[in-house]
C-alpha positions as CSV (number, residue, x, y, z in Angstrom):
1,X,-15.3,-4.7,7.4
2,X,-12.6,-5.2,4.9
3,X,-12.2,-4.3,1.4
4,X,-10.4,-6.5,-1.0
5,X,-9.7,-3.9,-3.9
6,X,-8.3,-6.5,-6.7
7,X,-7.5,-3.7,-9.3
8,X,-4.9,-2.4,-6.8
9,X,-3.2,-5.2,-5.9
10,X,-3.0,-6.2,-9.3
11,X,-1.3,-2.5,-10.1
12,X,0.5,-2.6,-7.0
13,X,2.0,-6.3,-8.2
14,X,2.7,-5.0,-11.3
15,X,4.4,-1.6,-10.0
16,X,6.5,-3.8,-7.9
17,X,7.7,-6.2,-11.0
18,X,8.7,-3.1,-12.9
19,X,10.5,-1.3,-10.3
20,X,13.1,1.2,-11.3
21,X,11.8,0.6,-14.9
22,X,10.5,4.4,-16.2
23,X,6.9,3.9,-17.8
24,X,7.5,5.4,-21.3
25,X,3.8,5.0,-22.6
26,X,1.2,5.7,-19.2
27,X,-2.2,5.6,-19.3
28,X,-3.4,6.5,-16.1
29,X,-6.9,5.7,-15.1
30,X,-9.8,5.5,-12.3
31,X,-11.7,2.8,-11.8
32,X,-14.8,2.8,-9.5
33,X,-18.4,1.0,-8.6
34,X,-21.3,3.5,-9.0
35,X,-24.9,2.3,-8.4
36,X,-24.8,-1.4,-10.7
37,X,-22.0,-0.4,-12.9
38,X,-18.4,0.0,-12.9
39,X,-16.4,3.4,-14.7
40,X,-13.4,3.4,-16.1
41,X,-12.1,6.8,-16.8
42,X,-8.6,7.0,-18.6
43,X,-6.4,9.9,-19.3
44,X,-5.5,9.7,-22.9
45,X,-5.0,13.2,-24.1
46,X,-3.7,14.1,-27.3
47,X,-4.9,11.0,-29.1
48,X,-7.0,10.6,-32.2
49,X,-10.2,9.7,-31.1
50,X,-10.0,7.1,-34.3
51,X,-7.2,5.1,-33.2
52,X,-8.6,3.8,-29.8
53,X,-9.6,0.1,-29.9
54,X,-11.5,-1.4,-26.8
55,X,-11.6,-5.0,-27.1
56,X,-13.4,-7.6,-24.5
57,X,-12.2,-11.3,-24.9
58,X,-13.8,-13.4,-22.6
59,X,-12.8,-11.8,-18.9
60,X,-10.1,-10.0,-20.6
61,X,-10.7,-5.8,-21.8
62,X,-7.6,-4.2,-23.3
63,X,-7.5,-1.0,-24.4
64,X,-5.2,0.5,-27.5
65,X,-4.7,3.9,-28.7
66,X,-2.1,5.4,-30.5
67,X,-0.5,8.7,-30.1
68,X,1.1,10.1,-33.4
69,X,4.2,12.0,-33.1
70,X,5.7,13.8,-36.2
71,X,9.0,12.9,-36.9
72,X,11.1,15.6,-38.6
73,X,14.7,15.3,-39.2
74,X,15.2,18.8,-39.3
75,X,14.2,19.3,-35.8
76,X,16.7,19.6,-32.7
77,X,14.4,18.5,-29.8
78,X,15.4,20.7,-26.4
79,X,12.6,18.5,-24.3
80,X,10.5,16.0,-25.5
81,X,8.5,14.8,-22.7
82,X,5.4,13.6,-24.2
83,X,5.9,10.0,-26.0
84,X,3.9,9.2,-29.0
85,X,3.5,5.4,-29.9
86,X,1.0,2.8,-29.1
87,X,-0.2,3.0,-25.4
88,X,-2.2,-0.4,-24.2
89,X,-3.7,-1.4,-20.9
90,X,-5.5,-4.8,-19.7
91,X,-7.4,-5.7,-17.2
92,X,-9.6,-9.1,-16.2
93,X,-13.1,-8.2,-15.6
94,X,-14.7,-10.0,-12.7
95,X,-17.4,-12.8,-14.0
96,X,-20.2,-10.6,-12.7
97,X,-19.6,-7.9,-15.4
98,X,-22.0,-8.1,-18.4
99,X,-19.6,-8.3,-20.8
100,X,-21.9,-8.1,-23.8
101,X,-23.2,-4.3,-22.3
102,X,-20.0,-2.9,-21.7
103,X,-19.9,0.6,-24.0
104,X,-16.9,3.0,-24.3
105,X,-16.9,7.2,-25.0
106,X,-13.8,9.6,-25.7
107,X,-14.2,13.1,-24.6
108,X,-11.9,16.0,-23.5
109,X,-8.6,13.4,-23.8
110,X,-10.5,11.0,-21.5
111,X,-11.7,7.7,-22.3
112,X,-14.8,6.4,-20.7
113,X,-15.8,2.7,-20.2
114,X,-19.0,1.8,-18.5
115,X,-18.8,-1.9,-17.5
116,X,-22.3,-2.8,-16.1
117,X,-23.0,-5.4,-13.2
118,X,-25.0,-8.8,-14.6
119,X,-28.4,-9.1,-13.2
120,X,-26.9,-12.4,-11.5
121,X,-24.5,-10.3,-9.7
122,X,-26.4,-7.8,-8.5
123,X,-27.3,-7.7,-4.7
124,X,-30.7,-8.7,-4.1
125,X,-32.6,-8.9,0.0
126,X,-33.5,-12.7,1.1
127,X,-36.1,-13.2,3.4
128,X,-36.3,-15.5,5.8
129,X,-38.6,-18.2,6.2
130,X,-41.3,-17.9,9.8
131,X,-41.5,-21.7,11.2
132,X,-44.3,-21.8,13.5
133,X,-46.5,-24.8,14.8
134,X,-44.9,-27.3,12.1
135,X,-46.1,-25.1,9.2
136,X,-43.6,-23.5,6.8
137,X,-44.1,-20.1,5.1
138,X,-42.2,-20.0,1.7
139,X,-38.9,-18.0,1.2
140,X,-39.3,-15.4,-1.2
141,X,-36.3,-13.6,-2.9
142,X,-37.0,-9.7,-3.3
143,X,-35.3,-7.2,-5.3
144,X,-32.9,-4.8,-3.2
């Protein structure tokens, strides 16, 4: 069987557009099915919990946060390797997400979004129909 995995390509597409460009602001992140919902775990550490935004517009979910860095004059930076500034990732959402049920959590420097499956989309068993002698039985649709 073959898996189409549509988050990767789409990273992989974009990894290959920005080639040879550093990433400046990442926000790494996992995304996976479990049971009838989707998580999406990213690592945001070091951000106030108060400046994260997740939006849903239509099948489009962006998420914002802001990292504050203190800017001193007076300081003589030797390595500086963790940017501040405002970090922001989107991604479509499949139409079989229940948008209007998707909740978000911050904990430990990783945000949490629970993106659940729409009842439509969920799989469900079909059985099948017994012909016999001209007679036929009704098809009933039962919950999987």
């Amino acid at each position: 069987m073959t898996t189409i995995d549509t988050w990767r390509d789409f990273d992989r597409l974009a990894q290959t557009i920005l080639a040879g460009k550093p990433a400046l602001r990442a926000m790494p992140m996992d995304l996976f099915r479990r049971g009838n919902e989707y998580i999406l775990s990213a690592d945001l550490p070091g951000i106030d919990p108060s400046s994260i935004d997740v939006d849903i517009d239509g099948q489009q979910l962006t998420i914002r946060a802001e990292r504050f860095v203190p800017d001193s004059k007076d300081v003589k930076w030797l390595v500086r390797e963790r940017s501040g500034g405002t970090f922001v990732r989107q991604l479509s959402v499949g139409e079989g997400i229940d948008t209007s049920s998707i909740t978000a959590s911050y904990d430990d420097g990783v945000l949490t979004v629970t993106m659940p499956v729409r009842e439509s989309a969920k799989p469900r068993k079909i059985s099948v129909a017994r012909v016999s002698e001209g007679e036929a039985e009704e098809a009933k649709v039962v919950e999987a």
